[in-house]
N, C-alpha and C positions, 0 to 999 in steps of 0.2 A: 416194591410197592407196599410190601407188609409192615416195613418198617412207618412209614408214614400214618399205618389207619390208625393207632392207638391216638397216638399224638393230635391226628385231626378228627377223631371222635370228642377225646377231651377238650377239646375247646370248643365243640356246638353245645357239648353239656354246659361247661361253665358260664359259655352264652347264653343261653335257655336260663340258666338259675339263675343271672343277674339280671335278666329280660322280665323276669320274674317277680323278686326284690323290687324292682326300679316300677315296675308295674301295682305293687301293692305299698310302696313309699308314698307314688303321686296320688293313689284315692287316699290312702289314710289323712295328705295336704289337705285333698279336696273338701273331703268330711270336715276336716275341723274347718277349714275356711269358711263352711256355710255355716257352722255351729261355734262362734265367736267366743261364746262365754265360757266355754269350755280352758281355752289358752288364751286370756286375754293380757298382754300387756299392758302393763303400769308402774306408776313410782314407787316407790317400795315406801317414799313417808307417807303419802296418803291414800295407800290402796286400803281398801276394809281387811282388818282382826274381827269383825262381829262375833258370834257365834252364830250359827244355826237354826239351834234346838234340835238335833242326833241325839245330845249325848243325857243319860235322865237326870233328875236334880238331885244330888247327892244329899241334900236334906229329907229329902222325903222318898228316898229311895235306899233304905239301910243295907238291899243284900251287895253283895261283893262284884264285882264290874272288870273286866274287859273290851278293851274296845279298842280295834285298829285303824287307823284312816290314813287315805289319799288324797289328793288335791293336785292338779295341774302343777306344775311349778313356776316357780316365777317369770315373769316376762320369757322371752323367746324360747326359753326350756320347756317352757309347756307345751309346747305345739309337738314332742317329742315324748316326754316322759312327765312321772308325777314323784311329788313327794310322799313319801308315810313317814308315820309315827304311831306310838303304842300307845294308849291312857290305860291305867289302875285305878280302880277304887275297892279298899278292902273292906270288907264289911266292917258297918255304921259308921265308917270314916268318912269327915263331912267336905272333901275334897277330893281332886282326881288329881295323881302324877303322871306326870309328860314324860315320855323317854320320845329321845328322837336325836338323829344326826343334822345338825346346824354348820354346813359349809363354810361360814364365814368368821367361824371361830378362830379359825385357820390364823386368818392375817392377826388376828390378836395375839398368837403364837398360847393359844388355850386349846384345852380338848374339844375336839368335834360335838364331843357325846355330851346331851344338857339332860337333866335329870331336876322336875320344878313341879310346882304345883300351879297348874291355873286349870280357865275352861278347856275341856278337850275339843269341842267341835267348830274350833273359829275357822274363819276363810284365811288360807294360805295366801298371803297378798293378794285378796280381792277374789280368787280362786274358790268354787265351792265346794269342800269337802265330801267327801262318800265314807258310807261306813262298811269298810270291807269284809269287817267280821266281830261277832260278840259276843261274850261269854257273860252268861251272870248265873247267882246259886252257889248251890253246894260244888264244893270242888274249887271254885275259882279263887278262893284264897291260897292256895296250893301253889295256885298258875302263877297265882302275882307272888310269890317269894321266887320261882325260878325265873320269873321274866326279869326279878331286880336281879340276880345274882348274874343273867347272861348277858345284862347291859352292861353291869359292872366288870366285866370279863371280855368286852368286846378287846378284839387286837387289835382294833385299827383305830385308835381311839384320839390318835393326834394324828392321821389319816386322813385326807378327803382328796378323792379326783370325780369332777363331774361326770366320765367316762371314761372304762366303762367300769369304774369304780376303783377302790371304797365308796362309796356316796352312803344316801342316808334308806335306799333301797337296800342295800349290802347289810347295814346295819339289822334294819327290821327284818329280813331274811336270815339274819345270821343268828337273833333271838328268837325266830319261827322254828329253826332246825333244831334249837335246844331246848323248846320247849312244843314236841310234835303234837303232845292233845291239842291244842289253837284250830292244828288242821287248816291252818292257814294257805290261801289261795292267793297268791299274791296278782295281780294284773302282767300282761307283757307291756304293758305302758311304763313298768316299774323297773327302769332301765337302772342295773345295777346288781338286782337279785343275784345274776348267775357268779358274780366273783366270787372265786375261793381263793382270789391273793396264787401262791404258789403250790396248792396242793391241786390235784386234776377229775378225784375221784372225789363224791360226798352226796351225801341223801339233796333230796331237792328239796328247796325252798321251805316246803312244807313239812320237811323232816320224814316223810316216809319216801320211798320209792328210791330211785339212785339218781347220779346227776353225773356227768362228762361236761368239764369246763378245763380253756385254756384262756385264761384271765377274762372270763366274761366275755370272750371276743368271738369266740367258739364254742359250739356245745350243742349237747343232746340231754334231756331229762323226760324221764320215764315214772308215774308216780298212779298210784290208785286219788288223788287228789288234784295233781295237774294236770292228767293226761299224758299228750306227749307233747312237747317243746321241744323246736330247732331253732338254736341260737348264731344269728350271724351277724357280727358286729355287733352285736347288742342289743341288736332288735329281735324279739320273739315271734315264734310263728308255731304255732300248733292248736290240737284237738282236743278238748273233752268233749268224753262222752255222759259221766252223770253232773248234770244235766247236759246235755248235746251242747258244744258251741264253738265257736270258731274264734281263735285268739291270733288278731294284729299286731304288727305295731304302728303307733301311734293313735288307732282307732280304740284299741282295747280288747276285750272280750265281749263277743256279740253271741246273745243265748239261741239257740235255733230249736226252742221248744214250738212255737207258733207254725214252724216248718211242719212238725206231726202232729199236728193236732186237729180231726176231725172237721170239715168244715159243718157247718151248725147251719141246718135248714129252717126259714122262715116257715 
């Protein structure tokens, strides 16, 4: 009889954990089903490149600039995961450069990695960009010589798989861990971070704390910046605690500060 319990204990576990998964898959559908603009399909010649207005005007804004951003990804990808990219602007220079990984470089047999100068805060085919993080001042021209020299350096650079990487998440994590001031946070929507290719062990995302990966399919990260992340199949699922909140996938990172915060009497 003994022989049997291990055996059929591990399988109500692994039931339980995929009961589970399958349970936080179909709300994260649901959310975005009711929240349309968030992954909205379209044609990629006439979706909107607008910009925003995120990112400042580089005429009239001389100090030095960082700035990371997200956006849905295109048609059916976004109901799943988003894109990033990096913008620079070094002091009194009257433009921003774009670092970002471009999937579709690929079939033109070019490198993934585009390196240009335009506006940084346009809609990712029609998609509305977030500003995930931003550095400006003293210091940040420091930041913009390492973030050119880790883009320059990326290994995966005639590389791209949608899942669960290299992609253009891989990329912008893989410039976050080499340049750890950013202190970059990167989203669980940002399917791709966790690849380290063939190595298993490495700081997370954000360059501080440690990280357990087996090609982004598996994993655990541990970070005074992300908390803690369980990676399965490339979806995210964990805790931070400063500020408190609970990280999906496919919903995001939901802040749970309004959860402690005093209710306030008329």
């Amino acid at each position: 009889m003994a022989s049997f319990l291990i055996p059929n204990q591990l399988n109500h576990s692994v039931k339980r954990t995929l009961t589970v998964v399958f349970l936080l898959f179909t709300l994260g559908l649901i959310v975005l089903a009711v929240v349309p603009d968030r992954a909205r399909a379209q044609y990629w010649w006439n979706a909107s490149r607008e910009p925003v207005g995120l990112a400042p005007d580089p005429a009239s804004t001389p100090e030095a600039i960082v700035q990371v951003y997200g956006a849905r990804a295109f048609s059916w990808r976004g109901y799943f995961g988003i894109h990033t990219w990096i913008a620079v602007k070094p002091t009194a220079a009257q433009s921003y450069t774009i670092y970002e990984v471009i999937g579709w470089m690929q079939r033109r047999k070019l490198p993934v990695v585009v390196i240009y100068e335009n506006v940084p805060d346009r809609r990712w085919y029609g998609n509305m960009p977030e500003l995930l993080l931003e550095k400006r001042g003293n210091g940040v021209d420091a930041l913009i010589e390492k973030i050119d020299y880790a883009a320059r350096n990326y290994p995966y650079a005639k590389d791209y798989t949608i899942w669960p990487g290299p992609n253009s998440n891989t990329f912008t994590a893989w410039i976050s861990r080499a340049v750890p001031e950013l202190q970059l946070d990167l989203p669980p929507t940002a399917i791709g971070k966790d690849y380290l290719g063939y190595r298993l062990v490495s700081q997370a995302p954000s360059g501080s704390g440690f990280q357990v990966s087996i090609f982004g399919l598996l994993g655990v990260l541990v970070s005074a910046v992300e908390g803690v992340e369980l990676n399965l199949l490339g979806l995210s699922f964990g805790v931070d605690l400063d500020p408190p909140a609970l990280k999906l996938p496919l919903v995001g990172r939901k802040e749970l500060n309004a959860w402690f915060e005093p209710a306030v009497e008329n």
